[in-house]
N, C-alpha and C positions, 0 to 999 in steps of 0.2 A: 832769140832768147825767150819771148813768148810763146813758140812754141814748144821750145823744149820744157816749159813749165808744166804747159797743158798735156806732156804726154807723161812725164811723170805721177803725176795725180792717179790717175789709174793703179800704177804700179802701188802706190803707197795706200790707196784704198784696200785693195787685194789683200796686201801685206799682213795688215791690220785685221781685216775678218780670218785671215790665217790665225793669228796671232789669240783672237779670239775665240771658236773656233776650238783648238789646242788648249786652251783653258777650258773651256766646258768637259771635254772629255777626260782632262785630267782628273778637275772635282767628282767627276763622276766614277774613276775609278778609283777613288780615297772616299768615297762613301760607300761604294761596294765591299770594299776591303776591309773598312771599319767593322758595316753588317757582317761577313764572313766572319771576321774575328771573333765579335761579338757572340754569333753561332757556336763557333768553335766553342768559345769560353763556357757557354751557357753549358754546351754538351759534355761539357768535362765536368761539371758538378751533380754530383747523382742525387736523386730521390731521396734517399734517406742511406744511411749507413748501420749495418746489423753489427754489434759487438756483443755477443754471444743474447742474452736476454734483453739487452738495451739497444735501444732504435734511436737513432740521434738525428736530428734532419738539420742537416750542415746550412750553413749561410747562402742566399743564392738559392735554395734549392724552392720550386713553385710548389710545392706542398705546403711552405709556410703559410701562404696567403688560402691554401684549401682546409686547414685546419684551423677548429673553434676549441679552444680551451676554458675550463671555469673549473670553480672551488666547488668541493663538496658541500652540501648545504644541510639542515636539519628541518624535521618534520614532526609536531607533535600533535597536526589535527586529528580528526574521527575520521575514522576509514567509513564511505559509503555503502551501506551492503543494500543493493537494490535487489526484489524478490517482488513477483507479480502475486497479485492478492485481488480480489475482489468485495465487491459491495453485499451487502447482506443486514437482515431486519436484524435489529437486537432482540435477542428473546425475551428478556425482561421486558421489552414493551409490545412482543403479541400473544394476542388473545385467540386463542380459536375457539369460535362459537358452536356449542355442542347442544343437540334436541335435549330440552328438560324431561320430555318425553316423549314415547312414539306418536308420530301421527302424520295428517296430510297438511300440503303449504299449499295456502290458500292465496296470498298472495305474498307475489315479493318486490321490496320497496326500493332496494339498494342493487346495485351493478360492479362488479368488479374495477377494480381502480377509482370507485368513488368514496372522497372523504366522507365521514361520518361523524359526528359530537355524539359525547356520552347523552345514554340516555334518548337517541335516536330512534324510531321504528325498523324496525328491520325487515322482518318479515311476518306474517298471522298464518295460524296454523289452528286447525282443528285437533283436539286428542278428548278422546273416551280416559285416558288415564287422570288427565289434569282434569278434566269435570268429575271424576270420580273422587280425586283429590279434594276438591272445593268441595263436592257433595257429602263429603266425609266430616270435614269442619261444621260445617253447617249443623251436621246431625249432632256432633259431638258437643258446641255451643250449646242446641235446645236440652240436649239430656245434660249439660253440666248445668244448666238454669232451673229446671226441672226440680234436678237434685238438692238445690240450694235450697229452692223454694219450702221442701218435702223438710229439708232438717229444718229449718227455720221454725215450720209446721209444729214436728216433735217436740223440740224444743220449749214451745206456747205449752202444748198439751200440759208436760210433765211439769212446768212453773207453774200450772192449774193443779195440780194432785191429781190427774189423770193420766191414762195413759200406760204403757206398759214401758218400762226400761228397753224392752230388748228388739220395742220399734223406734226406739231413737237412736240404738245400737246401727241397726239393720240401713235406717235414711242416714246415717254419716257414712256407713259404707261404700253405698249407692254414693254418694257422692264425690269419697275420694278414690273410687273409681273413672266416676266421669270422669275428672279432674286431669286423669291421666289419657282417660282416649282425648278430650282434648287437646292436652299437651302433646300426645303423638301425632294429631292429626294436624293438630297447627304448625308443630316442626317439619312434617312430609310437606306438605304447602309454600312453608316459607324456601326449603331446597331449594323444591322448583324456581321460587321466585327468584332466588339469590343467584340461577341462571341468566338472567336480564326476562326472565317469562312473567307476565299479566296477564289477570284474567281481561278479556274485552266485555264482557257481562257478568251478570248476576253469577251464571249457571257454570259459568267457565268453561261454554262451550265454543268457545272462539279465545286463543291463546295469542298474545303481542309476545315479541321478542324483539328486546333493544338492545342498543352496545352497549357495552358494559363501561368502555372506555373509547375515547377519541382515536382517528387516525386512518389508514386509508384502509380499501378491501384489496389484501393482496391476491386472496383462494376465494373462490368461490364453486362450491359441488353441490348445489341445489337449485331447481328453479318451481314456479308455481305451477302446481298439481301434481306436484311430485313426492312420494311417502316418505319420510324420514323412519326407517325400523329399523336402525342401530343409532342407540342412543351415544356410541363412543365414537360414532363418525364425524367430523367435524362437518359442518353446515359451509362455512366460511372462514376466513381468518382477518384480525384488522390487527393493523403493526401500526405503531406510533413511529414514523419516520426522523421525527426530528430528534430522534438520538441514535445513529448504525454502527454498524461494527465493517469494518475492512480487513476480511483472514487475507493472510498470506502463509502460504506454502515455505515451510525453513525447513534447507535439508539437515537430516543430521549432525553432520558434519560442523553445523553454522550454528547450532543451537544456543552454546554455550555465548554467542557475541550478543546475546537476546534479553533482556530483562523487564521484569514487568515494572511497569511504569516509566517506561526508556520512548522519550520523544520519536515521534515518524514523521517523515515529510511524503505525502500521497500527488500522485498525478495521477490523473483519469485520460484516456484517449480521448475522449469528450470536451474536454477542456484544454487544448494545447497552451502551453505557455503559463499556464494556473498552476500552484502551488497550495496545500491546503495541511494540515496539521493536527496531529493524533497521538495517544499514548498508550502505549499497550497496555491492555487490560486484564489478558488472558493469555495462558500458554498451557497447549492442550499435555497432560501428563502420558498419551501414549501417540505411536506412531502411527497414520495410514497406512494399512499390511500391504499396500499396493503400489503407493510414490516412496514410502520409505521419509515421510517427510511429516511436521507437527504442524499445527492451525496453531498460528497465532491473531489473536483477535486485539485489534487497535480501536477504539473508542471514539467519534467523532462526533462534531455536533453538525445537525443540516438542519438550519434553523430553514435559508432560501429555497428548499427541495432539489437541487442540483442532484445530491449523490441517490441513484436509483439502487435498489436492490437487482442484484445480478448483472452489473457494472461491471468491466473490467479495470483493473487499479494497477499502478506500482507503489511499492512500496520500502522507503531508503530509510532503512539504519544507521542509525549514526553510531559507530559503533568505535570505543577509545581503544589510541594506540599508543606505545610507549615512544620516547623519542629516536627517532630514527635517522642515517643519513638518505640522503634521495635525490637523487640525479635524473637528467632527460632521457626517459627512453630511447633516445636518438644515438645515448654512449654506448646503449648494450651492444655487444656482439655475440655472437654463437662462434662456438671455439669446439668441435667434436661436439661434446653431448655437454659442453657446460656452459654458462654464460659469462662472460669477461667484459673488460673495461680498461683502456691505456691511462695507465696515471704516468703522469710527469714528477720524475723521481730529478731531473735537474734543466733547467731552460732548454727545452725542446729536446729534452732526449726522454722517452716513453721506454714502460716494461708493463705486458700484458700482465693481469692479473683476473683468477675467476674473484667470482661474487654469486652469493648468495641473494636474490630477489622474495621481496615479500607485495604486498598489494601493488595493482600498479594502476594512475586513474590519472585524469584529466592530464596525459602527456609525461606523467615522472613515475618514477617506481621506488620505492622503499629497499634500501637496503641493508640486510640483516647480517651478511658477514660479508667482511674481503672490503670491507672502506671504511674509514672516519671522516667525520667534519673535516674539512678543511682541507681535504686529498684534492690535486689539481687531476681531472678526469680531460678527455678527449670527447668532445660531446656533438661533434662535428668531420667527418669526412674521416672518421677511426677505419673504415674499412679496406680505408687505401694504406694503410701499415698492417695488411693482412697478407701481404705477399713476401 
């Protein structure tokens, strides 16, 4: 009896991993079956379904989850009109220093890019004109003294009962005469001087010229021993820096978004990441006959010396727009030669429509026709309802 236990055991071991065995392969072919079905199923729901203009993407279908939907939105900031412009002296504050008259530079005090205060030395110069100038004063003071003396003279005489009338006639003549080469002569002198020119002597044969005004040496076309013989040539120039102008180049086309006294936001290559602030002050009333484009001059203060003359700038208008709708550039699509956008005309069924695009900036674009507020646009993966 004990044996026939122990030799059953076996058989009923075997039985059992059959049995076993037979179940794994079973679950395994009802989980294949499932996925197949599953496949099948999947394969039977299309992409989306076309009904003549309208795109519907049925339940089921993996386009749902590749599609971003959102509401049309409105836009009533300033449109940025950026336009490269540069650094430049105000003319209002330079001076260019011109010979009060010809002659040689004897020496010179100042160098190119250096600041100068009014009233400064600049340079000394010899002129035969400016000493004949002062020598002309001179002569014209002693004979206006002269003269003075001679009628005062007369004068005595005739309140004595001597005397003839028609020599106290003759010493007032003489005298307001002088009166007058003085007056001529003093006025030719002071010109000069109103040049920033001093005599350095008596004789006025050594000539000082100072600034007239503060600021730095932008020009300089002179140096010492050198003749100045055109009196209209400029010697030098000094620009008061701490007030510049920033022109920007506007085409045509842009003019009218431009207004004088209309705020600027400037950045310089020079400065990344710096923002600095201006207001138009100027707008040139004719065109470059060569860019086709106006100087607009922006007003700025550089109190720190930062902005250099002949800088490269940008320069962004803020320029008002009316309210707009505006979407992600990400909706548009190109449609033949126009631009379109899928709106959702009812839960996930789209119909293309063109549109009308106006500025388009930091990722959205203004749109001018073909949408309102509040139109549901496709602003995500619209390119896959292009087939």
């Amino acid at each position: 009896m004990k044996n026939t236990i122990l030799q059953r055991k076996p058989l009923t071991i075997l039985a059992v991993g059959v049995l076993i065995v037979a179940g794994i392969a079973i679950a395994g072919f009802d989980r294949q079956g499932k996925a197949a079905a599953a496949e099948a199923s999947a394969e039977a729901v299309p992409n989306f379904v076309r009904q003549g203009e309208r795109i519907t993407i049925p339940a089921g279908s993996p386009l749902r989850s590749r599609l971003a939907v959102q509401a049309v939105s409105s836009l009533d900031a300033a449109h940025t009109l950026e336009l490269p412009a540069q650094v430049e002296a105000d003319p209002a504050h330079t001076t260019n220093i011109l010979p009060p008259v010809t002659g040689k530079v004897l020496e010179l005090k100042v160098g190119l890019g250096d600041h100068v205060r009014k009233g400064q030395l600049l340079l000394v110069m010899t002129s035969g004109d400016f000493a004949q100038a002062t020598s002309d004063l001179q002569k014209a003071r002693d004979a206006l003294q002269l003269a003075k003396r001679i009628v005062e003279r007369q004068r005595g005489v005739q309140q004595a009962g001597a005397g003839a009338a028609k020599d106290l006639e003759q010493a007032e003549s003489t005298y307001t005469q002088a009166q007058a080469e003085f007056s001529r002569a003093d006025t030719r002198l002071k010109s000069l001087n109103a040049s920033g020119a001093t005599a350095a002597d008596s004789g006025g044969q050594r000539l000082n010229l100072v600034a007239p005004a503060s600021g730095s040496i932008t020009a300089l076309s002179i140096s010492a021993g050198q003749t100045a013989n055109d009196a209209t040539a400029s010697l030098m120039t000094i620009a008061n820096l701490e007030q510049l102008w920033i022109t920007a180049n506007v085409p045509e086309n842009l003019l009218a978004a431009v207004k004088k006294g209309q705020p600027v936001a400037i950045r310089l290559p020079a400065y990344p990441g710096e923002q600095f602030h201006g207001t138009v002050s100027f707008i040139s009333d004719i065109l470059q006959p060569d860019t086709r484009r106006s100087l607009v001059r922006i007003a700025v203060a550089n109190p720190d010396g930062k902005f250099k003359p002949n800088m490269f700038a940008n320069a962004a208008f803020a320029v008002p727009q009316a309210v707009e709708p505006v979407v992600p550039t990400s909706a548009l699509l190109m449609n033949n030669d126009n631009t379109t956008v899928f709106v959702e005309v009812a839960p996930w069924s789209f119909v293309r429509r063109t549109v009308e695009t106006g500025y388009e900036e930091n990722g959205s674009a203004r749109i001018q026709t073909g949408l309102h507020v509040g139109d549901r646009v496709v602003t995500k993966g619209g390119v896959l309802l292009n087939d």
